[in-house]
N, C-alpha and C positions, 0 to 999 in steps of 0.2 A: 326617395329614401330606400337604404338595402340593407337586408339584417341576412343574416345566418344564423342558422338552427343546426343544431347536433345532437344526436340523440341515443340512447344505448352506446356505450362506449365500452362497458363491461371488463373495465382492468385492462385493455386492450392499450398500453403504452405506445409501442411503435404508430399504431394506425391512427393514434389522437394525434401523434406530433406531425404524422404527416397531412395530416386532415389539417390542423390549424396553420401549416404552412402553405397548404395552397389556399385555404379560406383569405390568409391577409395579400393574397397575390387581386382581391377582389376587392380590397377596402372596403369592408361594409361598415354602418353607422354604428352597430352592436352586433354581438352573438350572444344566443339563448341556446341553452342545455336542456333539455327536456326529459331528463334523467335517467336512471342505470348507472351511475359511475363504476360502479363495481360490480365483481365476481365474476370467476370461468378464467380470465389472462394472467391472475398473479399481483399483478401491479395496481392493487390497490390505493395504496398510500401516495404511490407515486402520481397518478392519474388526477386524484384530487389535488395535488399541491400543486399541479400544472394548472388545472383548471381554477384554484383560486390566483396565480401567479397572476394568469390572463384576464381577471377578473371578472370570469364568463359568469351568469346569473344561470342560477340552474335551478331546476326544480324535484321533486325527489318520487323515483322513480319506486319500483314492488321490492327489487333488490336491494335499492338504497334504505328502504325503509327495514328490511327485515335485519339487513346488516346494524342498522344502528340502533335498533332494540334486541340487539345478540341474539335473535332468532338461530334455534338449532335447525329449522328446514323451515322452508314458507315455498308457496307454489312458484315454477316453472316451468316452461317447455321444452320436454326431449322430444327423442326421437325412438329410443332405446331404454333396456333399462341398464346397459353400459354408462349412455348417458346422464341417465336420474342418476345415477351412483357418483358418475363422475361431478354432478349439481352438488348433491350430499358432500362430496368430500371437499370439494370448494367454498362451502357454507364456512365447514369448519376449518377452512385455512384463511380463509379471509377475520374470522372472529377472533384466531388466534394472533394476526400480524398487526391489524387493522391500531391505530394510537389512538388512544384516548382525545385525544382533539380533533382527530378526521372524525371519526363514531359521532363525533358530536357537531360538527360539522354536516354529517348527514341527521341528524337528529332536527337541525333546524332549517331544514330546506323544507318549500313550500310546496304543497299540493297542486296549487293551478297560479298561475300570472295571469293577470288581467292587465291592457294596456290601453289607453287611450292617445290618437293621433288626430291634431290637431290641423288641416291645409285650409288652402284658402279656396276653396270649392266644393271641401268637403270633409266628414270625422270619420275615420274607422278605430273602432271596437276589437281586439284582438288579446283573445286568451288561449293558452298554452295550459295543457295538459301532459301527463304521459301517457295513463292508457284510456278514459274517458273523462267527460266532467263529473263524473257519479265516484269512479274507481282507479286506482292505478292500475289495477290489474284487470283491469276490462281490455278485450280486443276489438277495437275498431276496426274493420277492416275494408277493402273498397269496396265488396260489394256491398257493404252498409246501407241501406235504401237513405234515397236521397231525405223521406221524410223524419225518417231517425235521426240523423245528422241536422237536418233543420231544430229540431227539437231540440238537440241538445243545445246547441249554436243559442237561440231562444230564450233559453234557460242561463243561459250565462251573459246572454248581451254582445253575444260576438259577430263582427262580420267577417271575420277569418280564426278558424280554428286550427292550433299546431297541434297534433301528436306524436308519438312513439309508439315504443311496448310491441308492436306487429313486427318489425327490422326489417320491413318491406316500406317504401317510398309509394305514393302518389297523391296525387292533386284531383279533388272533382268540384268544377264551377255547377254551384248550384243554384238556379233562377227563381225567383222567390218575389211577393210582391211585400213591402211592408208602408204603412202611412201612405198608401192608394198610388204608391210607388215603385217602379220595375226595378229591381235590382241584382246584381248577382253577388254570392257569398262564396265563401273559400273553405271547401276543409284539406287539409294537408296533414301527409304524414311524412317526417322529416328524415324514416330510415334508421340506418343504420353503422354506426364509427366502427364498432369492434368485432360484432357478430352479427354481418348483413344473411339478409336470406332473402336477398332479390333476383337471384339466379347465379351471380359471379361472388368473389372474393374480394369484391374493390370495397373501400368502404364510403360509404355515401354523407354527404351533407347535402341540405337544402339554403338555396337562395331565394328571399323573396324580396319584391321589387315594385315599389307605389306608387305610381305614378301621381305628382302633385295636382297637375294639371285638367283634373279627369275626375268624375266622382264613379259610385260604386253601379251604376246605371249602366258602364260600359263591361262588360268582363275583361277588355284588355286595362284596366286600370290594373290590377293584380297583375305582376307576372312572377312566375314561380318556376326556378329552373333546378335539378336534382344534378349532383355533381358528383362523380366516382373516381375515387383516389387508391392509386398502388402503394401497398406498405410493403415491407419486411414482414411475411407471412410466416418466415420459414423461425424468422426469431422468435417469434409468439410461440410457435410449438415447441422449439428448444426449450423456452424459459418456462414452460409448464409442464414438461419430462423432469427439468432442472429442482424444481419446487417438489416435484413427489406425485404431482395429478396424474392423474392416468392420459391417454392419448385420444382420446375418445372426444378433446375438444376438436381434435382434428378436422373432422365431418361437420363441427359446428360453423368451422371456419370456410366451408366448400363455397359461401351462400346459400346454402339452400335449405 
């Protein structure tokens, strides 16, 4: 089985279309969204009609949720206070373009996906968050100790956990015994489509990959590969000079 995950997208048009073009160069079984659809690229409205187009299942990210209770500010991460200003001014152009049916479209997207897999040597458990299972806007990040990430994993019934929220990628197999049995678990962070900060400018999706024939005893049962894709960089900053934003997304877009 092979799903794809995306996550943070952030109005970022050009870099979703090419992200979902090279994702179906991979045929996976489904893709999951793990939310951010909006704010910072403009293309609000657009980004969503795409992603219901596709019939991507998403889940609703700190942005998502502020935008569709018309939050005049809710927290995010700069750099600057260029930056926080340029957040602020984004708030307010997204609340002002944003339709009454996307609003509400982000209004009933879900906090976490839980999923259950059914093989014939063995079940895995997997739930999808954006920033924790506690919080959207919690930061997971890798150096998370392994014992924190078991806990949460625990607390939900998962033996692979997706995230977001950090716009930085990676994967830590974590060896865990449960029912007097050796096994290993999965937390994964899926990256980042519109505004990565993994050091480049590509924007990234996650592949994961289940091996039927293998239960969660081996760690290579899980395989999980991060994939970085080239968009039109140059358009996203046009079209957010074009709308009135200041340029400040710019740096946003560095990766980093």
């Amino acid at each position: 089985m092979k799903l794809a995950f995306i996550s943070d997208i952030h109005a970022n048009l050009p870099a979703l279309k090419s992200v979902l073009k090279n994702i179906q160069q991979h045929q996976p079984d489904d893709i999951y969204c793990l939310g951010d659809l909006v704010n910072f690229a403009g293309w609000d409205n657009e980004v969503i009609e795409l992603i219901r187009k596709h019939g991507i299942t998403c889940l609703q990210g700190n942005h998502d949720e502020g935008i569709a209770l018309n939050k005049s500010y809710f927290s995010f991460s700069y750099n600057s206070k260029e930056q926080r200003k340029f957040g602020i001014d984004s708030i307010g152009f997204v609340n002002n373009r944003i339709t009454s049916e996307n609003r509400n479209f982000l209004q009933n997207l879900p906090f976490m996906l839980q999923m259950q897999f059914r093989f014939p040597f063995h079940t895995i458990n997997i739930a999808m968050v954006h920033g924790s299972t506690i919080s959207n806007n919690d930061y997971v990040h890798q150096d998370t100790s392994e014992a924190v990430l078991l806990e949460m994993m625990d607390s939900v019934n998962a033996d692979i956990l997706l995230m977001g929220h950090t716009h930085i990628p990676y994967h830590k197999v974590l060896y865990c015994e449960e029912n007097n049995k050796k096994i290993y678990k999965h937390a994964i962070n899926a990256g980042s489509v519109g505004k990565p900060k993994h050091g480049d400018n590509q924007s990234c999706f996650t592949l994961l990959e289940i091996n039927h024939n293998t239960d969660l005893s081996s760690p290579d049962t899980v395989k999980v590969t991060f994939h970085f894709v080239k968009y039109d960089i140059q358009r996203t900053i046009s079209h957010i000079k074009e709308i009135g934003l200041s340029d400040a997304y710019n740096k946003f877009l560095s990766g980093t």
